[in-house]
N, C-alpha and C positions, 0 to 999 in steps of 0.2 A: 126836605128837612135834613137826611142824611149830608148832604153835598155842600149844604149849610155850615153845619156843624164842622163836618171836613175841611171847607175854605177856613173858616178859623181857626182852625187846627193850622193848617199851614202858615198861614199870616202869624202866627205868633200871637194870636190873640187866647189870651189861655183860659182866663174869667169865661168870655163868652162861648168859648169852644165847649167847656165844661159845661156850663150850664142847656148850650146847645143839645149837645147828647145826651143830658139829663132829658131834655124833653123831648125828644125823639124815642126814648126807652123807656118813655112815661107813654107816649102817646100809640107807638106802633109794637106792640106786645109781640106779635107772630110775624113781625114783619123779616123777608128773608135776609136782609144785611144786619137785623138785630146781631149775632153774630160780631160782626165786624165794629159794628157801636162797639160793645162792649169791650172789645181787644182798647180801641182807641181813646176809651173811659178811662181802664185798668191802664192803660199805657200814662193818663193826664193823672190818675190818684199816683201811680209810683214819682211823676216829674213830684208833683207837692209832700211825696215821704209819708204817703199815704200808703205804707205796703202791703196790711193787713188786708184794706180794701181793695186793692187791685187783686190779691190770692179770691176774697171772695166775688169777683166782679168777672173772673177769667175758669171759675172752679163751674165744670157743669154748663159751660156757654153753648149757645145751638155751634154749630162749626160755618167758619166764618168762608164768604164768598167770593172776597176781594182781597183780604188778606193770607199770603202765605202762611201755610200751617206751621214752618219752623219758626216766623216770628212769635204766633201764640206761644208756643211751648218756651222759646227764648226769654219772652217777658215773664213768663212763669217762673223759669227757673233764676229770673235775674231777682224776684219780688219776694222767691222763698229766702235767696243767700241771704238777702236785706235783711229779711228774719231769724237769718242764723238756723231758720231747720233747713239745712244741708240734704238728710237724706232723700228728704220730697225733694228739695231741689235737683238731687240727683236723677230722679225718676222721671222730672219732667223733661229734664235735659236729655233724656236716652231714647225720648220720642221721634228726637230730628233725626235724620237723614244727612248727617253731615257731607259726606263727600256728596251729596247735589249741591254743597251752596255754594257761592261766589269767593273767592279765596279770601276777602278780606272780613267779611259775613263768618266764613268757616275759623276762621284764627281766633274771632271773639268768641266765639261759641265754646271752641276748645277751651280761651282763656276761662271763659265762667267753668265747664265744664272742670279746671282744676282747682279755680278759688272752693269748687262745691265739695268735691272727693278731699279738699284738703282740710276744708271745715267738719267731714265727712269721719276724718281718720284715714284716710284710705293714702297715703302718703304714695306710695310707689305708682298708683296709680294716676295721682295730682302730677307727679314727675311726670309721665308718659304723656299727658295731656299737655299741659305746657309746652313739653317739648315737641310735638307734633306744631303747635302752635310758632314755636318758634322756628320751625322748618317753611313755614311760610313767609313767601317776601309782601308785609303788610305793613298799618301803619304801627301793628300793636307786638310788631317783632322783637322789639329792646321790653317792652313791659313782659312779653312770654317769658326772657330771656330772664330777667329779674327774679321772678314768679320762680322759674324754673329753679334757677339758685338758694331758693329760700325753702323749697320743697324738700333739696337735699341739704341745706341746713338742718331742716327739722328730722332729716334722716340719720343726722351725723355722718355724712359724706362732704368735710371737707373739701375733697382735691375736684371732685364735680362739682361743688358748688364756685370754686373760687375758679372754674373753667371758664361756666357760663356768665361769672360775672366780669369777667376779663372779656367777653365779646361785646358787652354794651355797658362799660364805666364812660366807655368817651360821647355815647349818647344824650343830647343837651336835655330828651324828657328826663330819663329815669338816671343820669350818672349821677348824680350827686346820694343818692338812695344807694347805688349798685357800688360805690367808692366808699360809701361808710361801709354796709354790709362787706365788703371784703377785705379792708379794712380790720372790724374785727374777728371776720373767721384767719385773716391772716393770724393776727395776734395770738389768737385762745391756743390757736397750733404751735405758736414758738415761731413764725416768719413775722421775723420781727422787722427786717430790714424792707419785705412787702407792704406788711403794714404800714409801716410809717410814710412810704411811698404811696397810699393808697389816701392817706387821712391828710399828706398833702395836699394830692389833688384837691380833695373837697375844702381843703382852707383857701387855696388859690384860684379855684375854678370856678365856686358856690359859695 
């Protein structure tokens, strides 16, 4: 029944997947991958914006035997930002082991890790993370880079902000976001002639 539920889960079968693991956590209470249902429940309520019930779906789970323990804690703390309580999300987040994971595993984790300390208040410390994240060659290195900028936006550090947004405006995900945002911290400073080079771009480029 689990390997069930699982093949639909891969197949993109999402109805059936769910309901699959419904009845498998209907039907095997003590079973030893319960565990691992549950992560991959909680992981199907966040896909449908169900985030309330993935926190209570993953809150208290037996500990899972197939799945990596930093993805539990990962989907945890991605279910709490969704709710905006930040500093549970921060605590789930502090479970990993980050330098064990895979670099590109490690850059996202960093990135949630500063969306959370930034929803958090903890600004300098959103900066730190981000920026670790951006030190990494992934795919989410122009979004760290963004992120980053926007951390020391909200710290009123101009001249870092408008660093980190000069290394990823010409990036085709996030420039058009990293060219307005610089844009107007050019402006708000008085680099007038920046900005209007910056707000260019995004009229000719985006």
């Amino acid at each position: 029944d689990f390997v069930f539920a699982y093949r639909l889960l891969q197949r993109g079968e999402i109805k059936l997947a769910t309901e699959a693991f419904d009845d498998f956590l209907g039907k095997f209470p003590d079973e030893a991958r319960r565990g691992d249902a549950l992560y991959y429940r909680a992981h199907l309520a966040r896909r449908a914006g169900n985030h309330q019930f993935a926190v209570q779906l993953l809150t208290d789970a037996p500990k899972t035997t197939v799945v990596a323990d930093h993805y539990v804690h990962l989907l945890m703390g991605q279910s709490l930002t969704d709710l905006k309580r930040y500093g549970e999300a921060v605590t789930a987040l502090e479970a990993i082991q980050i330098d064990q994971l895979d670099p590109s595993v490690r850059a996202s984790t960093l990135m949630l890790f500063g969306a959370a300390y930034r929803g958090a208040g903890n600004l300098p410390a959103a900066a730190a993370r981000v920026d670790d994240a951006a030190s990494i060659d992934s795919p989410v290195k122009a979004s760290a880079l963004l992120n980053k900028a926007k951390a020391h936006v909200l710290m009123n550090q101009p001249d870092k902000a408008l660093a980190a947004l000069n290394t990823c405006v010409d990036d085709k995900r996030v420039g058009a976001e990293a060219s307005r945002l610089a844009g107007d911290v050019a402006y708000n400073t008085g680099r007038l002639e920046d900005a209007s080079m910056h707000y260019r771009r995004v009229l000719t480029h985006h």
